[in-house]
C-alpha positions in Angstrom: -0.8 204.4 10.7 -2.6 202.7 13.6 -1.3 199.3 15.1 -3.2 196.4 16.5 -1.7 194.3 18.6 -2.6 190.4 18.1 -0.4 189.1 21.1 -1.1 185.1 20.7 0.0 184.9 16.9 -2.8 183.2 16.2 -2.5 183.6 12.5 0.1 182.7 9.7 -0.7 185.4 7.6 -2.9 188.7 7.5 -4.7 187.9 3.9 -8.3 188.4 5.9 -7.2 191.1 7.4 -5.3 193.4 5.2 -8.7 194.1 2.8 -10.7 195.0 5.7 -7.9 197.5 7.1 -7.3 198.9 3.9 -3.9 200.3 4.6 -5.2 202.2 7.7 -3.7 199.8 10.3 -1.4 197.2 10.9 -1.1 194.2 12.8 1.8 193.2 14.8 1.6 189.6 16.5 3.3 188.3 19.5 4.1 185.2 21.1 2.4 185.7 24.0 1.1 182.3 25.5 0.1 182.9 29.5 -0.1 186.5 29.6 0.5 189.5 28.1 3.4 189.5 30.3 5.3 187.9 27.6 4.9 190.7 25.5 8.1 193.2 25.3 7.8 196.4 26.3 8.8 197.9 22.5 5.8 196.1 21.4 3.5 197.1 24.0 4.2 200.5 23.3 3.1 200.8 19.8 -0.6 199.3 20.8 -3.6 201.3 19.7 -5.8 198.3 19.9 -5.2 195.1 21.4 -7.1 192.1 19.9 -6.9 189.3 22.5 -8.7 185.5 22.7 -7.2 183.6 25.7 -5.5 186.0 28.0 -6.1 188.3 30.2 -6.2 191.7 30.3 -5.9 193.0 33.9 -5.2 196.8 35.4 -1.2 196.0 36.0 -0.5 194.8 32.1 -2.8 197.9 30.6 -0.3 200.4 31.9 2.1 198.6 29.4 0.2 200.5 26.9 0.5 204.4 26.9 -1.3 204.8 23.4 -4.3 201.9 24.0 -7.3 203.1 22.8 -9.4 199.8 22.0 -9.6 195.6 23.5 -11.4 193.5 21.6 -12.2 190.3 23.2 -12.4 187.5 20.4 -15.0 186.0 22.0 -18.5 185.9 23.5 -17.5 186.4 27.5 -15.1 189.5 28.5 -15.2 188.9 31.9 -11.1 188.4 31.5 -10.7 192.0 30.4 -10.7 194.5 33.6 -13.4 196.9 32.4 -13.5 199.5 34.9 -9.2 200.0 34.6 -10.3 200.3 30.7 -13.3 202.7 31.9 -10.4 205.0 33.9 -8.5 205.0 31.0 -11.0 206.1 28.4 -10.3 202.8 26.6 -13.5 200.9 24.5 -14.0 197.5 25.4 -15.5 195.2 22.5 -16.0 191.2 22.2 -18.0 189.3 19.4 -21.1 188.1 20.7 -22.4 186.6 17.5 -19.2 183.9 17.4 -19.7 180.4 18.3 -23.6 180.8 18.6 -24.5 177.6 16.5 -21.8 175.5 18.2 -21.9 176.2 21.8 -25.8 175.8 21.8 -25.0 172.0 19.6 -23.0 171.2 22.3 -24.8 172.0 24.8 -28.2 170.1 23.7 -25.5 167.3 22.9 -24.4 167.2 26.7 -28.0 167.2 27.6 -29.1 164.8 25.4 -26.2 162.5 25.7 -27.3 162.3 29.3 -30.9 161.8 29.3 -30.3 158.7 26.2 -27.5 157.3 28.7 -25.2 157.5 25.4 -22.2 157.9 27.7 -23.2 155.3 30.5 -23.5 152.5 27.7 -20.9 153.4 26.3 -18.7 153.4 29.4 -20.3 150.6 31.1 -20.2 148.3 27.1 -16.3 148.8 26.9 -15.7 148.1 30.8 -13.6 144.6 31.7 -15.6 142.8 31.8 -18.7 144.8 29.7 -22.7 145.2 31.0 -24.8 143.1 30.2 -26.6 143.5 27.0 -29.0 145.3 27.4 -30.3 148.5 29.5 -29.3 149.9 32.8 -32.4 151.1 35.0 -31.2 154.7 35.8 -32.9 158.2 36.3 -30.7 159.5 33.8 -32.8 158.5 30.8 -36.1 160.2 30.2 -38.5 160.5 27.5 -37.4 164.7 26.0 -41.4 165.4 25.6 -41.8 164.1 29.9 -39.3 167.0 31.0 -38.6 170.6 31.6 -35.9 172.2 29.9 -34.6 175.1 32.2 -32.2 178.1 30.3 -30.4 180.1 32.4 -30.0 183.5 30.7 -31.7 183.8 27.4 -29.2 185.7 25.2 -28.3 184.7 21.7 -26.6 181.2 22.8 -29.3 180.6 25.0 -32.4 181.1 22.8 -30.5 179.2 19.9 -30.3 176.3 23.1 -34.1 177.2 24.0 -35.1 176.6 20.1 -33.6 173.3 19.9 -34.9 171.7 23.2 -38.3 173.2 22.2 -37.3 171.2 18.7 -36.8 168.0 20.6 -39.9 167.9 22.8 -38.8 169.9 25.8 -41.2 171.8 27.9 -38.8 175.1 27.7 -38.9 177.3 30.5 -36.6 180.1 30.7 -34.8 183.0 33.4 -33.8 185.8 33.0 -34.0 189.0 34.7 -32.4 191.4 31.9 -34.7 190.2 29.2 -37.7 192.6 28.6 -41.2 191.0 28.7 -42.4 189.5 25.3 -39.2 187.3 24.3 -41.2 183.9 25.9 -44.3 184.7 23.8 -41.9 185.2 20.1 -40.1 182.2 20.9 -43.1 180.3 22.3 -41.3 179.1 25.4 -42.5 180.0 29.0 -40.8 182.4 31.7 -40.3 181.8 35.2 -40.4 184.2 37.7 -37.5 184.0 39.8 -34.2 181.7 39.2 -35.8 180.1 42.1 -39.2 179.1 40.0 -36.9 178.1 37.4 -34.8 176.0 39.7 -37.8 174.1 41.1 -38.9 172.9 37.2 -35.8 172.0 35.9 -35.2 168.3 34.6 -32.6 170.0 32.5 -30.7 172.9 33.3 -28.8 174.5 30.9 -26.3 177.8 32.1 -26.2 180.2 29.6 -25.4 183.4 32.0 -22.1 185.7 31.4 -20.2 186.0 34.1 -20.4 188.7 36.4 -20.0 190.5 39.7 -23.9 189.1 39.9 -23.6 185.7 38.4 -20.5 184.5 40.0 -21.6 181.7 42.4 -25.5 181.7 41.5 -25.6 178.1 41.4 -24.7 176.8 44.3 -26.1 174.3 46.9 -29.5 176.1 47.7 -30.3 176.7 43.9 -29.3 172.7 43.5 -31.3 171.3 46.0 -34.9 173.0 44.3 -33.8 170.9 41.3 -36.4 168.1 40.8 -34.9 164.8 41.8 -33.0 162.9 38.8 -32.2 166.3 37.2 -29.2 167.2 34.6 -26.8 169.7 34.6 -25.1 171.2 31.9 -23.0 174.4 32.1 -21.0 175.8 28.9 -21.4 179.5 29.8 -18.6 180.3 32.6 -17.1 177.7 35.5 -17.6 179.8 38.4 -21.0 180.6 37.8 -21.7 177.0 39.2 -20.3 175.6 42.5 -18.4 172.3 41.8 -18.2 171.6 45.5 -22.1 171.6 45.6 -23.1 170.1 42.0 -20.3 166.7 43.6 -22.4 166.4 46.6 -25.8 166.2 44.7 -24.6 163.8 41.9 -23.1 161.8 45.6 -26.6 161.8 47.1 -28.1 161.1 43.6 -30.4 164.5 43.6 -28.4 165.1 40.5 -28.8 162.5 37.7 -25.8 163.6 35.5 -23.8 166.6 34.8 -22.3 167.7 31.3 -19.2 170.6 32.1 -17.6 172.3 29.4 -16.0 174.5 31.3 -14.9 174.9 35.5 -13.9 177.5 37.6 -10.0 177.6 36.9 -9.0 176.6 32.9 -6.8 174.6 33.0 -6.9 172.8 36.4 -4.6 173.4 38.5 -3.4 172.0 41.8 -5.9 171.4 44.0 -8.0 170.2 41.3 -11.8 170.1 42.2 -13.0 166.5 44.1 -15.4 166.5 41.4 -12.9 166.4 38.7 -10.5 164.5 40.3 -13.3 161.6 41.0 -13.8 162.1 37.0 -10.3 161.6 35.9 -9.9 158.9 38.6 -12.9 157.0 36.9 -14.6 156.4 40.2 -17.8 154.0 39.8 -20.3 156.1 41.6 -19.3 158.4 38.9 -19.7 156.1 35.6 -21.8 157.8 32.8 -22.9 160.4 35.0 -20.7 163.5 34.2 -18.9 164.7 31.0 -16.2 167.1 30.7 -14.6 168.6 27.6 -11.8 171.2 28.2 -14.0 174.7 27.0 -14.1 173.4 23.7 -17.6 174.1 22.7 -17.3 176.9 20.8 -15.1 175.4 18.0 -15.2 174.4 14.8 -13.1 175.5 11.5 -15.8 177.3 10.5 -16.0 179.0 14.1 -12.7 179.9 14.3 -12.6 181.1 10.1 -15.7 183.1 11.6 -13.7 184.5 14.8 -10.9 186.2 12.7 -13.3 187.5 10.1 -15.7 189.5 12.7 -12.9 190.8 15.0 -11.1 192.2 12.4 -14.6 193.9 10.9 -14.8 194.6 14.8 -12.0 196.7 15.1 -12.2 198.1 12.0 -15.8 199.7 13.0 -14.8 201.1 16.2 -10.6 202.2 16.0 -11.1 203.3 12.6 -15.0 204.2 12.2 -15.8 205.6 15.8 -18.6 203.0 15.2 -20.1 201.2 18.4 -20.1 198.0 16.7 -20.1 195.0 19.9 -18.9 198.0 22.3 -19.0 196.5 26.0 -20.6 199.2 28.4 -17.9 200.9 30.7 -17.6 199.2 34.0 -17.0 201.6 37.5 -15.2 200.4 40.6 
């Protein structure tokens, strides 16, 4: 009998999994909660397939697993899994790319249009001692939806679920993406720029929907900011360090930047040195007020999410350790 290794015990029980298995593999669950580090070696050991949703997966913890065949990802993004020390070890690399579609593209449009209503600057500035006025704050944050440009950045299945509801709202949807062969702006009747620079130059809203890679790490920084038209938002719930911190603080500082809405930054949690941006946030500083919105990577849940998140990775693994099947299989990666 095969064994999958679930190293977060992220589950009381196994009654979705056991009918999917069928009695041709079982699950053994660890503690682990930092890294798979945790793990002991006895358990490690007995790993055909490793199912993982927080940690990490790097080269120096995969040789803790002589019989490893299979990592799933339970999840959207992989870049935590080291794919090219899986490649060298003939090991298939999965994730779930249909999970969280429907809430990570709500959120996102929530961000954005929490921003451009000024929901979160009343609301900050109503309960302040003493509160605003009553009544409403001149500020380039708010903008009629129908009067703006709507900017994806990467149009895969979170991002054209975003593109389909800004286009819903009013937006002017534009979109970039270099991957995406021609005909996807014409199906979804939404408009293609040319370059992330083109995009850059339109976008009242920008909304990061990339993956992070070798590629996309960094791609917004303080060049691709500064083409933003003046008063623009910024909303990022695909990966932190696809967006420079450092250079999205010094725009909402000059005021290019109207607002910002971060789901996620470039080390989860923060740690010491936290980022002057986040620090300004938590400090509450006034030049800051309504302006930018954090919440800690939690876009992608609800309860339905996460039933949905157990559900496909166990059909996941299923398909591939026990099928041969290429269900969600991740292309190698080389050196």
């Amino acid at each position: 009998m095969l064994t999958i290794v679930e190293p977060e015990g992220l589950y009381p029980d196994q009654l979705i999994e056991e009918p999917v298995l069928a009695g041709a593999a079982r699950i053994l669950r660890g503690q682990a909660r930092a890294s798979l580090a945790e793990l002991p070696d006895t358990l490690c050991a007995q790993a055909d397939a490793l199912m993982t949703l927080r940690l990490a997966v790097p080269a120096e913890q995969l040789e803790r697993f002589p019989k490893l065949r299979v990592v799933l990802r339970m999840g959207v993004g992989y870049d935590r899994v080291d794919r090219a020390a899986c490649a060298r070890r003939g090991i298939t690399v999965c994730n779930i790319p249909d999970y969280g579609t429907e809430e990570v593209a709500d959120h996102a449009m929530a961000l954005a249009l929490g921003l451009r209503r000024g929901l979160f600057l009343h609301h900050e500035t109503q309960r302040a001692d003493p509160p605003a006025a009553w009544g409403v704050i001149d500020t380039p944050l708010v903008r009629r939806m129908s009067a703006q440009r709507f900017a994806v950045l990467g149009l895969g299945r979170i991002g054209t679920a975003v593109a389909l509801r800004a286009k819903a709202f009013g937006f002017d949807v534009v979109f970039f993406d270099p991957a995406l062969p021609n005909g996807a702006d014409r199906a979804l009747g939404i408009r293609r720029a040319p370059s992330l620079a083109a995009l850059m130059a339109q976008a009242d809203v920008l909304s990061i929907h990339a993956p992070l890679t070798a590629a996309t790490r960094g791609l917004v920084g303080t060049a691709e900011l500064a083409l933003l038209p003046a008063g623009a938002v910024v909303v990022n719930t695909a990966r932190g360090p696809i967006l420079d911190l450092d250079a999205l603080e010094a725009g909402l500082r000059s005021g290019h930047i109207a607002g910002a809405g971060l789901d996620v930054i470039p080390v989860e949690p923060p740690v010491e040195p936290v980022p002057n941006l986040l620090r300004a946030y938590r400090a509450r500083e006034p030049w800051l007020q309504g302006r930018l919105v954090v919440t800690p990577h939690s876009a992608f849940h609800t309860p339905e999410a996460w039933d949905d998140i157990r559900l496909k990775g166990i059909e996941t693994m299923r398909d591939v350790l026990l099928l041969g099947l290429r269900t969600n299989v991740i292309p190698p990666q080389s050196d």
